[in-house]
Every structure is written in C-alpha cells, then in structure tokens.
Backbone as XML, in Angstrom:
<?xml version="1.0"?>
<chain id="A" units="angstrom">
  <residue number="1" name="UNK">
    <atom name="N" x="0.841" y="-1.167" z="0.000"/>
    <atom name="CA" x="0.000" y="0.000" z="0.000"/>
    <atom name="C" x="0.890" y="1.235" z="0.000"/>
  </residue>
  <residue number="2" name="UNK">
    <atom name="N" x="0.534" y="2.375" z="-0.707"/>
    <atom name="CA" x="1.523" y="3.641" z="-1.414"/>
    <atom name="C" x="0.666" y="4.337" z="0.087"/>
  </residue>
  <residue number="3" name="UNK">
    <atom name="N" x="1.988" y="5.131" z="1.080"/>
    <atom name="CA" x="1.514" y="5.981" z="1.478"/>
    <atom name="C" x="0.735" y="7.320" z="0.540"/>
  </residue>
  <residue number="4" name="UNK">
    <atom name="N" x="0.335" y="8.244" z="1.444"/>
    <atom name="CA" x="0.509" y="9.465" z="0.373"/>
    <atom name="C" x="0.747" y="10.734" z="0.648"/>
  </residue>
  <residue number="5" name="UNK">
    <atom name="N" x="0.802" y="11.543" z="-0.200"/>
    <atom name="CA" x="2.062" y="12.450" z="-0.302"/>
    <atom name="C" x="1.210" y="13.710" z="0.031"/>
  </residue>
  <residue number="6" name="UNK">
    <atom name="N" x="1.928" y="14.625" z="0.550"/>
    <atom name="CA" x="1.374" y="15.647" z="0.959"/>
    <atom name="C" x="0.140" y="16.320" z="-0.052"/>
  </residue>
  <residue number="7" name="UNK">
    <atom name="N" x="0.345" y="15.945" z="-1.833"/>
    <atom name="CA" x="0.241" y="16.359" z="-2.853"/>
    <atom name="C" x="-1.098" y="15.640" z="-2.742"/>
  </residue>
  <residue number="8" name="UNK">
    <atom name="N" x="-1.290" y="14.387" z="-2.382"/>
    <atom name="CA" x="-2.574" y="13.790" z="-2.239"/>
    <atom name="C" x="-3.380" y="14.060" z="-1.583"/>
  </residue>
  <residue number="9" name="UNK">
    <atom name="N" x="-3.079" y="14.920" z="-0.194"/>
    <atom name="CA" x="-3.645" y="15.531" z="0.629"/>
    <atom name="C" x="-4.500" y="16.851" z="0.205"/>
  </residue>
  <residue number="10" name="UNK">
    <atom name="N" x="-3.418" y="17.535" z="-0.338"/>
    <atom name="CA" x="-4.147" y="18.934" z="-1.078"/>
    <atom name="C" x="-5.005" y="18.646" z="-1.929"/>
  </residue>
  <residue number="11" name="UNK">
    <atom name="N" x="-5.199" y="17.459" z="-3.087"/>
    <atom name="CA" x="-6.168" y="16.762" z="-3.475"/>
    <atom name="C" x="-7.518" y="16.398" z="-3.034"/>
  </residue>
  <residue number="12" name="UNK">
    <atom name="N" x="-7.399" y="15.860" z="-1.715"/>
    <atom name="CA" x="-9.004" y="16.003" z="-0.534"/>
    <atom name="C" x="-9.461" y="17.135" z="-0.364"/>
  </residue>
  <residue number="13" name="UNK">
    <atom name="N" x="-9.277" y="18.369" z="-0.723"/>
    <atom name="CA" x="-9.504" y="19.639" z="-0.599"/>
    <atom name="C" x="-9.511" y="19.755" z="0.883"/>
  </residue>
  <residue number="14" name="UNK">
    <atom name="N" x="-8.048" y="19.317" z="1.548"/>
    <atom name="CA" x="-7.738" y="19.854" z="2.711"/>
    <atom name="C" x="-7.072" y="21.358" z="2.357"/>
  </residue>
  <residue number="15" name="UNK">
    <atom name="N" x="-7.825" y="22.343" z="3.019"/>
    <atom name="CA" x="-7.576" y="23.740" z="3.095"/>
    <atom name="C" x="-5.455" y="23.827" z="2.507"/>
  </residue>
  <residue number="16" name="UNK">
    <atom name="N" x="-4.890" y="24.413" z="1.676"/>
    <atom name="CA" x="-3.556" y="24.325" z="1.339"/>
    <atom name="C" x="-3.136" y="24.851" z="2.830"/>
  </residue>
  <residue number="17" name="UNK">
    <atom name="N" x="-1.830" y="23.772" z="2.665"/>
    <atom name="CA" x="-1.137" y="23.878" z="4.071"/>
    <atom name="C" x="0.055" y="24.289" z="4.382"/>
  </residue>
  <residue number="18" name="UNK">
    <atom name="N" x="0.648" y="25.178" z="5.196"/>
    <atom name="CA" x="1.655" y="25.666" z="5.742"/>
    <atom name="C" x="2.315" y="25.298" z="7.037"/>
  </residue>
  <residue number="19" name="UNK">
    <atom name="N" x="3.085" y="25.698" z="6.930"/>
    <atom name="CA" x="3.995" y="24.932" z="8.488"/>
    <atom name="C" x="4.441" y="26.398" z="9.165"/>
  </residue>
  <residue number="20" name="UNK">
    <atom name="N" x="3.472" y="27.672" z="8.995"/>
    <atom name="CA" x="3.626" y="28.712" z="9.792"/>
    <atom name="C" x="2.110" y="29.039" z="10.650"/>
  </residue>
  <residue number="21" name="UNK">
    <atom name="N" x="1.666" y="27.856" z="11.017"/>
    <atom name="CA" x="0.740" y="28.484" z="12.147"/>
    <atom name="C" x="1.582" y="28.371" z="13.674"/>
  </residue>
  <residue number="22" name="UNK">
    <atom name="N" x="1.068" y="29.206" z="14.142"/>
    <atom name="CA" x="0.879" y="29.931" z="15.239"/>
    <atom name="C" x="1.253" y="28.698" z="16.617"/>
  </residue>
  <residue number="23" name="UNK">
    <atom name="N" x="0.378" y="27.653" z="16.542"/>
    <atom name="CA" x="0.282" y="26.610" z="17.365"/>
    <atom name="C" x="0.357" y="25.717" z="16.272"/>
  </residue>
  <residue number="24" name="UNK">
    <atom name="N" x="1.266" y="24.980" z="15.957"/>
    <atom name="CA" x="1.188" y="23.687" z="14.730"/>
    <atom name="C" x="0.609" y="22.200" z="16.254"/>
  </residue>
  <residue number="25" name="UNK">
    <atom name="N" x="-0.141" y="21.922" z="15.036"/>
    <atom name="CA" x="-0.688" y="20.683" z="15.134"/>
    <atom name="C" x="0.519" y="19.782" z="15.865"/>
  </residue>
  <residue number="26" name="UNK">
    <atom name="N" x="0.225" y="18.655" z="16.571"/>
    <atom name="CA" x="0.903" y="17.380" z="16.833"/>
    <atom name="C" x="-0.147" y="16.308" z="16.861"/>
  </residue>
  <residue number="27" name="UNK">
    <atom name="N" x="0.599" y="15.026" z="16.477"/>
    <atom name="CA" x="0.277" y="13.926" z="17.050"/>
    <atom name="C" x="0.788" y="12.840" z="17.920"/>
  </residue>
  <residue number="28" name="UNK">
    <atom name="N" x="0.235" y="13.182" z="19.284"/>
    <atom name="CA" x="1.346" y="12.568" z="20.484"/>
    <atom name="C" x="0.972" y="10.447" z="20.178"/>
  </residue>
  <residue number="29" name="UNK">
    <atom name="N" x="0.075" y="10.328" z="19.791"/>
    <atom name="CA" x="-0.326" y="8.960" z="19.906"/>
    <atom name="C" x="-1.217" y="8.756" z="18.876"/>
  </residue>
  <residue number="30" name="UNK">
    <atom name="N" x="-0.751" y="7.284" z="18.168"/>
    <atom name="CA" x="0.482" y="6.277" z="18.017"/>
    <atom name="C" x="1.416" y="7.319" z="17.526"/>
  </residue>
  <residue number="31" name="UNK">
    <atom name="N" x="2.550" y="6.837" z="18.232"/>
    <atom name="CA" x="4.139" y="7.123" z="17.988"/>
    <atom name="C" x="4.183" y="6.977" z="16.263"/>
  </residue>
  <residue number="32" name="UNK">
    <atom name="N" x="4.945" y="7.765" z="16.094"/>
    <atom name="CA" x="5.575" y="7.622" z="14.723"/>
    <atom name="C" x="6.456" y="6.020" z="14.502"/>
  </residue>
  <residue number="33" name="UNK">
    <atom name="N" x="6.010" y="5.050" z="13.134"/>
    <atom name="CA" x="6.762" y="4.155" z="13.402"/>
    <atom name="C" x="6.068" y="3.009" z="14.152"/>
  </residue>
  <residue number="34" name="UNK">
    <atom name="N" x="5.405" y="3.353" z="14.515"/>
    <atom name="CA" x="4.982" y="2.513" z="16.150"/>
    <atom name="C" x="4.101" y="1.197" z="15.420"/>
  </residue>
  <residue number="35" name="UNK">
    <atom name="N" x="4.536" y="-0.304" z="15.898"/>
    <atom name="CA" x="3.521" y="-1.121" z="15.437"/>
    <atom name="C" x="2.584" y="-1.453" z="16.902"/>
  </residue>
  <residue number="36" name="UNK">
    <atom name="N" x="1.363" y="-1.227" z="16.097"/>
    <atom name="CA" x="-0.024" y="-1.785" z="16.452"/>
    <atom name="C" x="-0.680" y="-3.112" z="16.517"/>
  </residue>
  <residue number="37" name="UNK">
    <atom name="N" x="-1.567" y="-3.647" z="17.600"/>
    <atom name="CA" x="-2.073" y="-4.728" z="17.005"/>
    <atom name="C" x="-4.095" y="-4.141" z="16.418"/>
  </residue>
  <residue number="38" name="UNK">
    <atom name="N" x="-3.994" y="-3.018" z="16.804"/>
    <atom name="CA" x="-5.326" y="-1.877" z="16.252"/>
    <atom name="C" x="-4.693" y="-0.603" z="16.798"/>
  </residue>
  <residue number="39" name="UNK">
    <atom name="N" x="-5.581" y="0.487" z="15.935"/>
    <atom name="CA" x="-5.805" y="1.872" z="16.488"/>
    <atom name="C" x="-7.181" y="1.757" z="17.357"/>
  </residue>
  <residue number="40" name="UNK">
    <atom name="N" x="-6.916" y="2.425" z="18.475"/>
    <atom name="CA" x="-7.784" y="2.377" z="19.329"/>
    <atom name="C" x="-8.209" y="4.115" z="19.677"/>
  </residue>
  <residue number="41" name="UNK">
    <atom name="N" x="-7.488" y="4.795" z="19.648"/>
    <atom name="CA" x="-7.232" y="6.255" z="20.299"/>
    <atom name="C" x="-6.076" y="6.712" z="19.370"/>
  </residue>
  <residue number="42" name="UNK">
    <atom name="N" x="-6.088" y="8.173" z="19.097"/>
    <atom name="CA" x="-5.204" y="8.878" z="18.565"/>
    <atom name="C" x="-5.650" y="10.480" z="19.135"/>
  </residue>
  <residue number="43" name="UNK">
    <atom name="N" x="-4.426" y="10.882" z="19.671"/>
    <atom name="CA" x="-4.302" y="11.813" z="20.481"/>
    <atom name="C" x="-2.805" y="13.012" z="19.709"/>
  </residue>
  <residue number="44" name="UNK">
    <atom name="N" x="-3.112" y="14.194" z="20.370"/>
    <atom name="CA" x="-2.776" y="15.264" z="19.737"/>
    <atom name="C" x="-2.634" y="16.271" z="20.890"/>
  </residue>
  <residue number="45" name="UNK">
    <atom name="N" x="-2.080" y="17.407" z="19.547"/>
    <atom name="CA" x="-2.176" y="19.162" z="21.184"/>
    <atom name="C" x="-2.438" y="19.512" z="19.205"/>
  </residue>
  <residue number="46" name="UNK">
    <atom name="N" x="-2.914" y="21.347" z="19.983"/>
    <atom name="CA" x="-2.886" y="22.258" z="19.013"/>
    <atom name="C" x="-3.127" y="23.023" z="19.272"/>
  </residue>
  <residue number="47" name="UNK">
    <atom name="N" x="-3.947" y="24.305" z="18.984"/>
    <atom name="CA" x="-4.271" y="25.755" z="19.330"/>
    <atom name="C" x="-5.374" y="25.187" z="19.946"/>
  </residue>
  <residue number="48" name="UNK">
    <atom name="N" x="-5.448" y="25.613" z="21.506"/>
    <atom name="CA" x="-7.336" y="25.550" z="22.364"/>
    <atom name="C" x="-8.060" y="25.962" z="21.300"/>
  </residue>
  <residue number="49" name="UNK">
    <atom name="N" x="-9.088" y="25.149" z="21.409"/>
    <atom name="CA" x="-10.666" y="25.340" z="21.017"/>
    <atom name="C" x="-10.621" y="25.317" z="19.579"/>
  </residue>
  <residue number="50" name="UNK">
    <atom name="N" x="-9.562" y="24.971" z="18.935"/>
    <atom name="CA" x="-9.726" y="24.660" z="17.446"/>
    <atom name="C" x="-10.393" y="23.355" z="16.952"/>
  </residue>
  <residue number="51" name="UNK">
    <atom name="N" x="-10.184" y="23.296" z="15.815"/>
    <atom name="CA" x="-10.948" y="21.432" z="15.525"/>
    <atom name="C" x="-9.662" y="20.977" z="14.288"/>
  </residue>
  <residue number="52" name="UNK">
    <atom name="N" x="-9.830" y="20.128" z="14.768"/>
    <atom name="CA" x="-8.256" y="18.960" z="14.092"/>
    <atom name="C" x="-8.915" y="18.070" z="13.338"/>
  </residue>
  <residue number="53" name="UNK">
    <atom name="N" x="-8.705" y="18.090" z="11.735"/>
    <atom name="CA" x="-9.442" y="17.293" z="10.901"/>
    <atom name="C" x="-8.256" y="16.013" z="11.068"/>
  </residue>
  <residue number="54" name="UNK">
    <atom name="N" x="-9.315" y="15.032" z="10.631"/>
    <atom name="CA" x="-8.265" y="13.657" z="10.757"/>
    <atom name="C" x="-8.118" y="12.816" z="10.052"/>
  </residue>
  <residue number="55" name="UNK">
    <atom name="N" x="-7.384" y="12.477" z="9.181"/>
    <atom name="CA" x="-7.145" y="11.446" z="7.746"/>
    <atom name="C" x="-6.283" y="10.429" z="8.001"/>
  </residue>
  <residue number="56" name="UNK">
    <atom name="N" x="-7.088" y="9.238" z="7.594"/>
    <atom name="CA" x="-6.485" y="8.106" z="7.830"/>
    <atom name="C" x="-6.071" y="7.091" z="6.134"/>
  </residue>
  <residue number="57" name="UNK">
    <atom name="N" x="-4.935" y="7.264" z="6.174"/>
    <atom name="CA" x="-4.390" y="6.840" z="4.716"/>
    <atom name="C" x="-5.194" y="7.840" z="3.695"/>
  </residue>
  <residue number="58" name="UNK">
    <atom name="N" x="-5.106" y="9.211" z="3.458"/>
    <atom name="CA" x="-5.865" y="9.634" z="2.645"/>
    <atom name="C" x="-6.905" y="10.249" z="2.957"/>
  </residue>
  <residue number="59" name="UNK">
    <atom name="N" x="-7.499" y="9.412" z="3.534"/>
    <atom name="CA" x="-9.405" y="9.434" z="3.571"/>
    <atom name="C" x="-9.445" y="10.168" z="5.128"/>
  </residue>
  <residue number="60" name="UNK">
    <atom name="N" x="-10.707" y="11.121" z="4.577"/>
    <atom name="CA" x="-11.442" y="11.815" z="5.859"/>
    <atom name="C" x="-11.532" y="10.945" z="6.882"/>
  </residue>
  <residue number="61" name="UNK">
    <atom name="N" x="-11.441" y="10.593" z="8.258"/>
    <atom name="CA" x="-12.171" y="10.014" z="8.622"/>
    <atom name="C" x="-13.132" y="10.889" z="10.164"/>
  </residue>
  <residue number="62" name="UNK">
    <atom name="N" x="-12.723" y="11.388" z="11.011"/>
    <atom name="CA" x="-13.390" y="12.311" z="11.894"/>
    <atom name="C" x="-12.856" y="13.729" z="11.827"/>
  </residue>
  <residue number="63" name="UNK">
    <atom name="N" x="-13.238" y="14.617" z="12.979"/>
    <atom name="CA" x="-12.909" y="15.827" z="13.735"/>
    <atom name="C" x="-12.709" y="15.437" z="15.301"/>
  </residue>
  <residue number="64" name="UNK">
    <atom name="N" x="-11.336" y="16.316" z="15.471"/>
    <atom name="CA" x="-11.947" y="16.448" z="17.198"/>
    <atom name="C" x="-11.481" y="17.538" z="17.396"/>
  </residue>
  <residue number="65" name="UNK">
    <atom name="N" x="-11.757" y="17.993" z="18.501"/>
    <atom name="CA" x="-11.665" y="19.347" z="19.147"/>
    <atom name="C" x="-10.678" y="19.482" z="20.393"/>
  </residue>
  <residue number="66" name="UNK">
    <atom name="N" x="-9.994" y="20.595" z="20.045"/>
    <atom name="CA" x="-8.893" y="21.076" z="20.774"/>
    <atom name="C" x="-9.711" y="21.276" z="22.246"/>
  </residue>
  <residue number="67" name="UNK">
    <atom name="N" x="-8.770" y="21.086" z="23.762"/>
    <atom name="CA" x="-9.882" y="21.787" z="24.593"/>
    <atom name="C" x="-9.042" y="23.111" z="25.005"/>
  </residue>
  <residue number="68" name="UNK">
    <atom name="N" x="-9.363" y="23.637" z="26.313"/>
    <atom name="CA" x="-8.673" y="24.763" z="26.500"/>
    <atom name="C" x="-7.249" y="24.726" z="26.388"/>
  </residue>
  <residue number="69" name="UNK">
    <atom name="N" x="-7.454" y="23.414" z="26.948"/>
    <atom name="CA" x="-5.194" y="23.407" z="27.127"/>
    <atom name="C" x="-4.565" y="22.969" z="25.702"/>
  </residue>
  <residue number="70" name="UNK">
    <atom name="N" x="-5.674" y="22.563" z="24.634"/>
    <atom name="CA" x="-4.858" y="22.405" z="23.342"/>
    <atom name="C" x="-4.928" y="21.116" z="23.135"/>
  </residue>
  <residue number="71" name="UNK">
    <atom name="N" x="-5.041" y="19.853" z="23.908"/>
    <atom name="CA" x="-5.190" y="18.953" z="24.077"/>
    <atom name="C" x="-6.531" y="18.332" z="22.983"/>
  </residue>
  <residue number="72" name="UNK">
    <atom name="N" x="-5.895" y="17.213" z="21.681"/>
    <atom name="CA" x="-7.116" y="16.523" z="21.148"/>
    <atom name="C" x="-7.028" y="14.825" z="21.743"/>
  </residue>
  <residue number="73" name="UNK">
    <atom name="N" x="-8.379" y="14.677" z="21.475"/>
    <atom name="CA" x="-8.082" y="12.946" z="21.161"/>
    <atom name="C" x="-9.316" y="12.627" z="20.262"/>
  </residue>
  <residue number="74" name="UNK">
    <atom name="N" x="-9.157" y="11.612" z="19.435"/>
    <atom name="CA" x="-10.456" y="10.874" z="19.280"/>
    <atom name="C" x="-10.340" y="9.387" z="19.206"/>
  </residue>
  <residue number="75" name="UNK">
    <atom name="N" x="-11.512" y="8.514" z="19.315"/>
    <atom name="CA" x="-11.369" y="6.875" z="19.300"/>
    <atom name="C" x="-11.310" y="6.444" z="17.652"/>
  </residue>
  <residue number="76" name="UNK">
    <atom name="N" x="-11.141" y="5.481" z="17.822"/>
    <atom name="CA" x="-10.572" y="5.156" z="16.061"/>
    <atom name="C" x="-11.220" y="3.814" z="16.176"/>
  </residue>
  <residue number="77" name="UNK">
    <atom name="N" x="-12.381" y="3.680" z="16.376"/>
    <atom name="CA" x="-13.485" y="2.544" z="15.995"/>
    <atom name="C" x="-13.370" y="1.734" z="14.595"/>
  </residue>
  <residue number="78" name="UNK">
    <atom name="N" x="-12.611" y="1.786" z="14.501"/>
    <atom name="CA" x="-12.798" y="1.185" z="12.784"/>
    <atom name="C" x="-11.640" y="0.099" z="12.686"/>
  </residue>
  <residue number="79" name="UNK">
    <atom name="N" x="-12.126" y="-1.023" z="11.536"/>
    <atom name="CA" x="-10.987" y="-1.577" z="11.404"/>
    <atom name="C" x="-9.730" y="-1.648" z="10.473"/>
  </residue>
  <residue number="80" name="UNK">
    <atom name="N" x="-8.849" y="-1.615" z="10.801"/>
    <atom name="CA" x="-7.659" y="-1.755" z="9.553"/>
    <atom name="C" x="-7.356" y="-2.892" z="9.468"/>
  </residue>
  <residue number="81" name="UNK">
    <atom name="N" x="-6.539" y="-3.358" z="8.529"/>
    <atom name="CA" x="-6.231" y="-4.387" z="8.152"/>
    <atom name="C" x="-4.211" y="-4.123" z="8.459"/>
  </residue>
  <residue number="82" name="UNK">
    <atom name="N" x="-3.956" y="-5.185" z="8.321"/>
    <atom name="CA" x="-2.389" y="-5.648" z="8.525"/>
    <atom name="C" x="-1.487" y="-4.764" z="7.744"/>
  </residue>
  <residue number="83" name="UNK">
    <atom name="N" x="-0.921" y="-4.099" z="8.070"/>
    <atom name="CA" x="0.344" y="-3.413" z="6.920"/>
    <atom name="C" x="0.147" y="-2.027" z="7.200"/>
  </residue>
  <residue number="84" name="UNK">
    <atom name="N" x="0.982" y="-1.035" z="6.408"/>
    <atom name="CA" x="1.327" y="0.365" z="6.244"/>
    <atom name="C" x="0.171" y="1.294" z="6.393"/>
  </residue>
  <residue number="85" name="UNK">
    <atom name="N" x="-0.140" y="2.356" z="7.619"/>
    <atom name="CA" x="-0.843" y="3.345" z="7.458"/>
    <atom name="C" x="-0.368" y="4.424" z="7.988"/>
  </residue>
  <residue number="86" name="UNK">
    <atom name="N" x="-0.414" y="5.683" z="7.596"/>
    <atom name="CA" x="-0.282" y="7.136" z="8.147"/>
    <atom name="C" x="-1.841" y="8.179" z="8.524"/>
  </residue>
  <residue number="87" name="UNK">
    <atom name="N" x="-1.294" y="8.032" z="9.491"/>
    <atom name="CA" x="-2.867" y="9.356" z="10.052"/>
    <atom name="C" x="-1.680" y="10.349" z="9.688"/>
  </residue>
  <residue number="88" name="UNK">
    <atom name="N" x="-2.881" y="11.670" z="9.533"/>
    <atom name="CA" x="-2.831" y="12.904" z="9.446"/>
    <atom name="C" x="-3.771" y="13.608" z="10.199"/>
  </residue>
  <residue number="89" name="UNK">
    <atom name="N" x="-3.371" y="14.689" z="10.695"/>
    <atom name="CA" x="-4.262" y="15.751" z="11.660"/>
    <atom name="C" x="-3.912" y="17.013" z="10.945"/>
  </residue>
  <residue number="90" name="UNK">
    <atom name="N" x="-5.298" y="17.928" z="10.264"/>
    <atom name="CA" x="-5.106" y="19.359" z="9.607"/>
    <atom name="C" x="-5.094" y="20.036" z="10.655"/>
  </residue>
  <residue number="91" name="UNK">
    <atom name="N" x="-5.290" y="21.463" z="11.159"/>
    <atom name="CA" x="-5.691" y="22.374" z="11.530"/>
    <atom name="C" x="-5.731" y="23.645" z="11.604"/>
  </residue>
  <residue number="92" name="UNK">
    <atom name="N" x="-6.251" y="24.405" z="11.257"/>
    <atom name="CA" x="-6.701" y="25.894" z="10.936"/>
    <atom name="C" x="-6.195" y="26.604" z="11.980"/>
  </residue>
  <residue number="93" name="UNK">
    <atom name="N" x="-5.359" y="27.685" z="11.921"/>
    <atom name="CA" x="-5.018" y="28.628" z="12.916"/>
    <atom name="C" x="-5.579" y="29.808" z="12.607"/>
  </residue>
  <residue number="94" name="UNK">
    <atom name="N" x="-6.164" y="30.946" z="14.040"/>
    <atom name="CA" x="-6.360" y="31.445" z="14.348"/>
    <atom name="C" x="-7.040" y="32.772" z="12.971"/>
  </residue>
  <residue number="95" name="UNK">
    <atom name="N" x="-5.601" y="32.658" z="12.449"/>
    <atom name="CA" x="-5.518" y="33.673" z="11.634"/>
    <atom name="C" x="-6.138" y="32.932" z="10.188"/>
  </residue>
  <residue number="96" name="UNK">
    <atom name="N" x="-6.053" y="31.874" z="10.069"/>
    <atom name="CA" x="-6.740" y="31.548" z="8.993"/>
    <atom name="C" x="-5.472" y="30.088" z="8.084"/>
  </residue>
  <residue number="97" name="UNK">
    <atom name="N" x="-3.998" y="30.232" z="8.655"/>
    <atom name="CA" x="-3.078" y="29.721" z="8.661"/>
    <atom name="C" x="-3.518" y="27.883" z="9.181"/>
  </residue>
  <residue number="98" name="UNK">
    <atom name="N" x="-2.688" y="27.236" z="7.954"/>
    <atom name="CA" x="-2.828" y="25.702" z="8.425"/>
    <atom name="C" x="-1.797" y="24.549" z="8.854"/>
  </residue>
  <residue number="99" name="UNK">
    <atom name="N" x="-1.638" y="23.632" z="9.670"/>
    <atom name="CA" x="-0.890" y="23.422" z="10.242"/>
    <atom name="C" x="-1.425" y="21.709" z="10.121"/>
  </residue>
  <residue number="100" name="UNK">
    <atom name="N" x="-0.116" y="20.690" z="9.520"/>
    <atom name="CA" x="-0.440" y="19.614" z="9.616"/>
    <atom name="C" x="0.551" y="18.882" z="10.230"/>
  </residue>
  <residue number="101" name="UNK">
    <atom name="N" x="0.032" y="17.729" z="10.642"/>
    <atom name="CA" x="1.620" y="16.240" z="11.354"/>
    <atom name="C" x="0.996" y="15.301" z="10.855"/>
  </residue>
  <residue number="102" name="UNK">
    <atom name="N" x="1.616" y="14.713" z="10.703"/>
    <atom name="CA" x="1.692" y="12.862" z="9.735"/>
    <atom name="C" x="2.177" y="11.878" z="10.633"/>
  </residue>
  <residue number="103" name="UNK">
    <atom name="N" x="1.692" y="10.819" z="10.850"/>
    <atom name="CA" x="2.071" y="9.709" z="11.468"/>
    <atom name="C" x="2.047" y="8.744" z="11.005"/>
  </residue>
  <residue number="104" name="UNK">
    <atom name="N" x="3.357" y="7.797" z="10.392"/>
    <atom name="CA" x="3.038" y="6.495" z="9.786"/>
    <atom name="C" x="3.063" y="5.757" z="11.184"/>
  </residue>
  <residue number="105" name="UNK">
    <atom name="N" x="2.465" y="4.820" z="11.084"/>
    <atom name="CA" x="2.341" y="3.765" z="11.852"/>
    <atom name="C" x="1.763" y="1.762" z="11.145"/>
  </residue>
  <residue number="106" name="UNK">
    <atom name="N" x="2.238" y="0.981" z="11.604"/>
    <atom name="CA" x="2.138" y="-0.048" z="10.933"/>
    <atom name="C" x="1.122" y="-1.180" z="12.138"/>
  </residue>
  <residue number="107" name="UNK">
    <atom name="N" x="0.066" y="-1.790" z="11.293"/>
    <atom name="CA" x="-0.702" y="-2.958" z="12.433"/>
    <atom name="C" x="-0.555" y="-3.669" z="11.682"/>
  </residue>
  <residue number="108" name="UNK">
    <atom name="N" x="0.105" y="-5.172" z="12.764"/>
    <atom name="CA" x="0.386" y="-5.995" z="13.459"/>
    <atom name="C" x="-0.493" y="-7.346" z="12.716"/>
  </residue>
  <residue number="109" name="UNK">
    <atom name="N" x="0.237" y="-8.478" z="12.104"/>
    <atom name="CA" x="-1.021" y="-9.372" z="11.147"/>
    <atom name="C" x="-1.427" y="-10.024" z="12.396"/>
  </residue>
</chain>
C-alpha cells in the first residue's frame, strides 16, 4: 500500500497547508513508526478550542476538538487491516493559517 504524499492531501480539498501556524498541530499517539495490534485512540495538542481534521491513509475520517489546554483525542473505531498506514491531523489557525503532522504507523497481522 503507497503511502501518500502531501500532494494527495491537497487533493481532498484539505484547506492548502503551511507549516507557519501559530500553534502547529501534533500527534502525540500512536508514535511515529509505532507497530499496532489496532488503532484504538489517537491523540494530539494544538491551538485551544480549534478542531483537528483527521485522515487516515488519505481518507477523511473524523474531527476532534482542541480543549482549552490544546489537548485533542479521538477513538478510532474502525478496522484496519495488517500493513502500512499514516494518520494525518489538519488544523486551521487562528488567523486563517494551516498546520499539519503525519504519522506512519504499521498494524500488526
């Protein structure tokens, strides 16, 4: 399976993205790299009270919301299958500025 490229991203009509916001996005969990036997939770920081779009290989899959301290998470109910995936988290700053992190991570046959 072809990760994909930032270029594929701008393709989903994720808002075009920069690496000069204000508060850039993270994704604290799964670790970069990290093998899985599922995604269960995927967790983050970013600017309080923003909303963190979330792509899993590509594809939309939720939102979650920053809280005051910046702090995201959401549950990852779904299933994957064995081999290569990267989440992505967008997010919109303040000023209108966008801010993304990528996480490959690999589950476990």
């Amino acid at each position: 399976m072809r990760l994909p490229m930032k270029s594929d991203m701008e393709r989903l009509d994720i808002m075009p993205c920069f690496r000069d916001c204000p508060v850039p996005v993270t994704i604290t969990e799964p670790f970069p790299g990290e093998m899985l036997a599922a995604l269960t939770l995927c967790t983050g920081t970013g600017r309080p009270c923003a909303t963190c779009n979330i792509f899993l290989n590509g594809s939309p899959v939720t939102c979650a919301m920053c809280d005051a301290s910046g702090n995201w998470a959401c549950a990852c109910n779904f299933f994957l299958p064995p081999g290569s995936h990267q989440l992505c988290c967008a997010m919109r700053g303040a000023g209108g500025q966008c801010s993304t992190a990528v996480c490959p991570f690999t589950i476990s046959s």
